[in-house]
Residue frames as a rotation matrix with the C-alpha (Angstrom) as fourth column:
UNK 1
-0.930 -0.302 -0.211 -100.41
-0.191 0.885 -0.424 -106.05
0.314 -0.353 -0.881 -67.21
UNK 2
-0.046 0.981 -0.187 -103.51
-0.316 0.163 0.935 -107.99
0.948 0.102 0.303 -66.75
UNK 3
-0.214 0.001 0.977 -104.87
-0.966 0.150 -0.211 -109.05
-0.147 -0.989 -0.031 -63.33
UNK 4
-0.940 -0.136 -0.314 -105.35
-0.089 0.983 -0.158 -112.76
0.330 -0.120 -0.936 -62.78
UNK 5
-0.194 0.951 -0.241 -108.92
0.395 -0.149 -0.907 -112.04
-0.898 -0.271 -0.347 -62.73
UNK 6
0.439 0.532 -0.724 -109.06
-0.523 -0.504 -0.687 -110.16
-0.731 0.680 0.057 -65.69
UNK 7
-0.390 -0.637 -0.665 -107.01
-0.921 0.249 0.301 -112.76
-0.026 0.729 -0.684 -67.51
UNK 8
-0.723 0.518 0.458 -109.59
-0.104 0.574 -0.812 -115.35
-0.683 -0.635 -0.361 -66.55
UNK 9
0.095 0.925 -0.369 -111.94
0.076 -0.376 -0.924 -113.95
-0.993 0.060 -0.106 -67.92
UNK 10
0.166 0.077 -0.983 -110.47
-0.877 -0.443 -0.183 -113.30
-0.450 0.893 -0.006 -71.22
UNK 11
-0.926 -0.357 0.122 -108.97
-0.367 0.928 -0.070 -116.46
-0.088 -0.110 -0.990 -71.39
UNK 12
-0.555 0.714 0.428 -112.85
0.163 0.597 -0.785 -117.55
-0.816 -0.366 -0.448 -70.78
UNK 13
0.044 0.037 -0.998 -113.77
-0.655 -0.754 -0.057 -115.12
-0.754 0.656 -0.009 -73.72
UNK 14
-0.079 -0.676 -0.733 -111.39
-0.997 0.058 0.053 -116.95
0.007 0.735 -0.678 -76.06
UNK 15
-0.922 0.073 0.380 -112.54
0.002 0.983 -0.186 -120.58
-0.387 -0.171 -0.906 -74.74
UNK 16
0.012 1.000 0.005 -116.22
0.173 0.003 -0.985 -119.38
-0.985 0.013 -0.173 -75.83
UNK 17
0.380 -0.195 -0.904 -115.28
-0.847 -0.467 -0.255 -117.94
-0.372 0.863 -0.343 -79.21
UNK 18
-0.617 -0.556 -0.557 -113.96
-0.787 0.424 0.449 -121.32
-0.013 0.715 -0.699 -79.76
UNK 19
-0.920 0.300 0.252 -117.14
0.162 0.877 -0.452 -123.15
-0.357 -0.375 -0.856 -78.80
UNK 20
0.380 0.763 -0.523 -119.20
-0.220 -0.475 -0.852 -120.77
-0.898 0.439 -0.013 -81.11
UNK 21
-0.290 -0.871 -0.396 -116.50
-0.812 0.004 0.584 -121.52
-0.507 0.491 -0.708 -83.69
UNK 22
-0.985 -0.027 0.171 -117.17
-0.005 0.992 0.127 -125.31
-0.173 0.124 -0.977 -83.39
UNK 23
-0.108 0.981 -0.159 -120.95
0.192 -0.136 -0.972 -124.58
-0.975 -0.136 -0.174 -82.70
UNK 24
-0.083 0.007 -0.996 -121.05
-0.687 -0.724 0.052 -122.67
-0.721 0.689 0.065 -85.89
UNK 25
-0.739 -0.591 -0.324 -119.07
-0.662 0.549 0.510 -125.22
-0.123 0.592 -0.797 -87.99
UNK 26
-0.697 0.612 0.373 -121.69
0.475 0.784 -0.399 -128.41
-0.537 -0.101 -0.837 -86.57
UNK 27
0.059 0.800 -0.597 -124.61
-0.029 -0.596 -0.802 -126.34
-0.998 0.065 -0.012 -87.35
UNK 28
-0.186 -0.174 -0.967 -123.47
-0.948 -0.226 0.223 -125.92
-0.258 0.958 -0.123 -91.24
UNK 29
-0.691 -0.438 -0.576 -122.57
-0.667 0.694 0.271 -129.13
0.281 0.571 -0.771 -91.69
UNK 30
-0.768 0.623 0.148 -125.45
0.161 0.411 -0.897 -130.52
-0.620 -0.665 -0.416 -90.04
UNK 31
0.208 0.611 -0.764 -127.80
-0.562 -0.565 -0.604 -128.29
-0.800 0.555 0.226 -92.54
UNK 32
0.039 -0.332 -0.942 -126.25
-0.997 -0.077 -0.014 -128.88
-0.068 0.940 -0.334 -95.63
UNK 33
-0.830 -0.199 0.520 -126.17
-0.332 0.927 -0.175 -132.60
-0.447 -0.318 -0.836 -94.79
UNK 34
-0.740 0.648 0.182 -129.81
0.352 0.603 -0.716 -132.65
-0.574 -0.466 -0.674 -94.62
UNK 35
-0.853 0.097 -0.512 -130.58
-0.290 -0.905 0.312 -130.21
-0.434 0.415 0.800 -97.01
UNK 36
-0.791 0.446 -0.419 -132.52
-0.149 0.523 0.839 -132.10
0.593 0.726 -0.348 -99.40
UNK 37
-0.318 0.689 -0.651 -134.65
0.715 0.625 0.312 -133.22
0.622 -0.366 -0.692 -96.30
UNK 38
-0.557 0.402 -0.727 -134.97
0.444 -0.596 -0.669 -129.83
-0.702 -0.696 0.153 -94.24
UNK 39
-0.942 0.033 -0.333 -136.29
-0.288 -0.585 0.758 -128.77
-0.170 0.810 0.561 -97.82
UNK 40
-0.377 0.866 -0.328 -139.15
0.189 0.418 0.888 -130.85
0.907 0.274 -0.321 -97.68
UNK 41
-0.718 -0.051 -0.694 -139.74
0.613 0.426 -0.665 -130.29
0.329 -0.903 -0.275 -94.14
UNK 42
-0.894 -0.021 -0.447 -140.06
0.064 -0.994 -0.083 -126.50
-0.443 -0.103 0.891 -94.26
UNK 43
-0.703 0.686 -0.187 -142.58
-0.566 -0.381 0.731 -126.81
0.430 0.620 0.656 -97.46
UNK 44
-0.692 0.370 -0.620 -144.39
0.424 0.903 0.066 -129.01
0.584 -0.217 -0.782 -94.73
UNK 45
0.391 0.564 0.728 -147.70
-0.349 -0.641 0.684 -126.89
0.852 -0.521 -0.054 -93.62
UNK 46
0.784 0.475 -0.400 -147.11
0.112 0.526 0.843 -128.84
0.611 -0.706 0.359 -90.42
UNK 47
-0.039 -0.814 -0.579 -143.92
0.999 -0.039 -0.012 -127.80
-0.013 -0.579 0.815 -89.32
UNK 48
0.101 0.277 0.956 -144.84
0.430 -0.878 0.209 -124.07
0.897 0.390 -0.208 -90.29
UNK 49
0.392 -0.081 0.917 -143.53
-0.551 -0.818 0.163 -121.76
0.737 -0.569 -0.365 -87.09
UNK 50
0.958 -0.107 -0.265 -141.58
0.271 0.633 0.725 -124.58
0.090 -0.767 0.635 -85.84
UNK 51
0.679 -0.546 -0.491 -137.80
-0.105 -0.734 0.671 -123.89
-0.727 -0.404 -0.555 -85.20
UNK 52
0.131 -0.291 0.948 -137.02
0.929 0.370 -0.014 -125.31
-0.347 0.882 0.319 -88.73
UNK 53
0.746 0.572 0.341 -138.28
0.657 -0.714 -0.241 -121.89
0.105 0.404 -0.909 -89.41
UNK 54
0.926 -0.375 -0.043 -135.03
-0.278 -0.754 0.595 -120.44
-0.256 -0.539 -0.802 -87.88
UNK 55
0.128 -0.827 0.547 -132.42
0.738 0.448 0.505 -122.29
-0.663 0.339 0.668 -89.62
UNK 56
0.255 -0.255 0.933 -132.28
0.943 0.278 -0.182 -119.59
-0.213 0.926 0.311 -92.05
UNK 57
0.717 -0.232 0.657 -131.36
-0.272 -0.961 -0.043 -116.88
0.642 -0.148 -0.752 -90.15
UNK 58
0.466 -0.874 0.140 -128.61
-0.201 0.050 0.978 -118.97
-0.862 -0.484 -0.152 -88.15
UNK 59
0.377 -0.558 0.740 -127.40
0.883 0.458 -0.104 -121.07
-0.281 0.692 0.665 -90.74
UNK 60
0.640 -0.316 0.700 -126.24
0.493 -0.530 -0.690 -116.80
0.589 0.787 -0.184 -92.14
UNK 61
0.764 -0.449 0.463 -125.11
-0.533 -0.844 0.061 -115.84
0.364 -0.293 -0.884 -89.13
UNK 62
0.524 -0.742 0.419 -122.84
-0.225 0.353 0.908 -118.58
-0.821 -0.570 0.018 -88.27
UNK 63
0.528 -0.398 0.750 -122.01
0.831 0.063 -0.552 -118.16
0.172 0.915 0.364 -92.20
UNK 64
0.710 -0.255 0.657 -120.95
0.166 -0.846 -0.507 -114.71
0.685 0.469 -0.558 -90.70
UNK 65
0.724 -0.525 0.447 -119.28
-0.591 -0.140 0.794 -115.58
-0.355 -0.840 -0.412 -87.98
UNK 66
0.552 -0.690 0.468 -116.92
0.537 0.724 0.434 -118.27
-0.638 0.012 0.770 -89.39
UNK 67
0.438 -0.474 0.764 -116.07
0.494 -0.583 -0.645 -115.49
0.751 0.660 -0.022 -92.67
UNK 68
0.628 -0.467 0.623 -114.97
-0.657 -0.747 0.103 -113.05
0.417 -0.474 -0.776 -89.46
UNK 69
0.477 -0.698 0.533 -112.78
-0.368 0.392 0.843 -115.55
-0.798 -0.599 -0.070 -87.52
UNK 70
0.099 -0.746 -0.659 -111.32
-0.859 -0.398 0.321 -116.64
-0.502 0.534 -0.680 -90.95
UNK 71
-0.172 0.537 0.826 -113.22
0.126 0.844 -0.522 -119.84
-0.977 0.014 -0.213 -91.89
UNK 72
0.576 0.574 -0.582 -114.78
-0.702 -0.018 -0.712 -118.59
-0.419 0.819 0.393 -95.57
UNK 73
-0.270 -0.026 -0.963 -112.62
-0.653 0.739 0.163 -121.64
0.707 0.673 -0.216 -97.53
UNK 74
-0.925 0.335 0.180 -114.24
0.249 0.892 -0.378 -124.04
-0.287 -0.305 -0.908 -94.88
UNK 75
0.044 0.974 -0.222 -117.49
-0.159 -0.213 -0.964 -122.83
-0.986 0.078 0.145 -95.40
UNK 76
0.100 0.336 -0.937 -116.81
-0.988 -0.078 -0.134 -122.97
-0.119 0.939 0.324 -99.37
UNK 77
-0.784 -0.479 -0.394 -115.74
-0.601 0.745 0.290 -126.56
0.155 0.464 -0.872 -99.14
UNK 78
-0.580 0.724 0.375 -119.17
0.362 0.641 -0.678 -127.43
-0.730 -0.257 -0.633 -97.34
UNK 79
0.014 0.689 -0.725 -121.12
-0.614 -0.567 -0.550 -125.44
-0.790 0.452 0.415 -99.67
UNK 80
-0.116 -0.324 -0.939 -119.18
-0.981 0.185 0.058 -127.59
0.155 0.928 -0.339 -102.71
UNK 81
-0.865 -0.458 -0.204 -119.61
-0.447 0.889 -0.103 -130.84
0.229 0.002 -0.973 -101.14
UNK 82
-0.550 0.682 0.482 -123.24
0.007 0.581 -0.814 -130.62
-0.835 -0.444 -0.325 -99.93
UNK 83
-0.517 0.515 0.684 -126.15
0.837 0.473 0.276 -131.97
-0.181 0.715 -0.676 -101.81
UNK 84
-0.686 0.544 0.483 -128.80
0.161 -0.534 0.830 -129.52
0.710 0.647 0.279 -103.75
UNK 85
-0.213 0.670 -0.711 -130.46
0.973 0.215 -0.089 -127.87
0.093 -0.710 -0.698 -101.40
UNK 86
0.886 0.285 0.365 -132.40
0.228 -0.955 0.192 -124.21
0.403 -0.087 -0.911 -100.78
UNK 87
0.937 -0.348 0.034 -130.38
-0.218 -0.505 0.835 -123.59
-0.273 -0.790 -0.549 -97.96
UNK 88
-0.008 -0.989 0.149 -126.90
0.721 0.098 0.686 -124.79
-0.693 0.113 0.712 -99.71
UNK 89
-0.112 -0.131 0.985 -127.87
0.868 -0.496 0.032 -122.22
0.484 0.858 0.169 -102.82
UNK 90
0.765 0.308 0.566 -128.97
0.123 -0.932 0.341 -119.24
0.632 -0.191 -0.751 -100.43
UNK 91
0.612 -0.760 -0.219 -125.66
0.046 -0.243 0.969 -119.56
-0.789 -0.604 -0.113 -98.11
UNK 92
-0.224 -0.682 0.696 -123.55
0.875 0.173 0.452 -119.98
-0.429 0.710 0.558 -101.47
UNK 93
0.235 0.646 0.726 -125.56
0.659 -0.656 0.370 -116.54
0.715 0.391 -0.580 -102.40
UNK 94
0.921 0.297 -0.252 -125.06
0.313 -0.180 0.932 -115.27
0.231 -0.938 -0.259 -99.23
UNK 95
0.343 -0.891 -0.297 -121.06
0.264 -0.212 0.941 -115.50
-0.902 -0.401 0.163 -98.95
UNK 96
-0.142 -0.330 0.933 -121.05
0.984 0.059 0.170 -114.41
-0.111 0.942 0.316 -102.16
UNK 97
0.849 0.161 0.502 -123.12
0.078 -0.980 0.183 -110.38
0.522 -0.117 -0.845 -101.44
UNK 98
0.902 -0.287 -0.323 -120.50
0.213 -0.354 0.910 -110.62
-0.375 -0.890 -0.258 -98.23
UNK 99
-0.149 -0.988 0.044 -117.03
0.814 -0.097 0.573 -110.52
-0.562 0.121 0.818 -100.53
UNK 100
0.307 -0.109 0.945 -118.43
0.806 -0.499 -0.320 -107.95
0.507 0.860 -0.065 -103.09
């Protein structure tokens, strides 16, 4: 039996895990949206060590967090629906090393 303190808390746990969930989700679909345009951005000397630069290490882990909570056919349906883009072929690459 849990205290009413420690059930708080998990409860809080399980409210965060669904706001990383959602977090996760925006983030993709946000990318992949824009692909075409974060693609030019990146090859922009001028944006060089800006936080563009980090989209491609979240953009895999919230590709790995949605495959662990049980998300991988949302994540293929953005992959299939977004435009040509670096970052839609290297996450389509990506959840592809993670099933072998």
């Amino acid at each position: 039996m849990l205290s009413d303190d420690q059930a708080t808390h998990v409860l809080q746990a399980l409210d965060a895990l669904d706001e990383l969930e959602n977090a996760a989700l925006k983030l993709l679909r946000a990318e992949l949206s824009s692909g075409p345009t974060v693609d030019g951005l990146i090859a922009d000397p001028l944006t060089e060590g800006s936080r563009l630069d980090l989209l491609c290490l979240a953009d895999t882990l919230a590709v790995d967090l949605l495959s662990i909570l049980g998300r991988r056919e949302s994540i293929v349906r953005l992959i299939e629906s977004a435009p040509s883009s670096s970052a839609r072929d290297a996450l389509a690459q990506h959840l592809t090393r993670g099933t072998v």
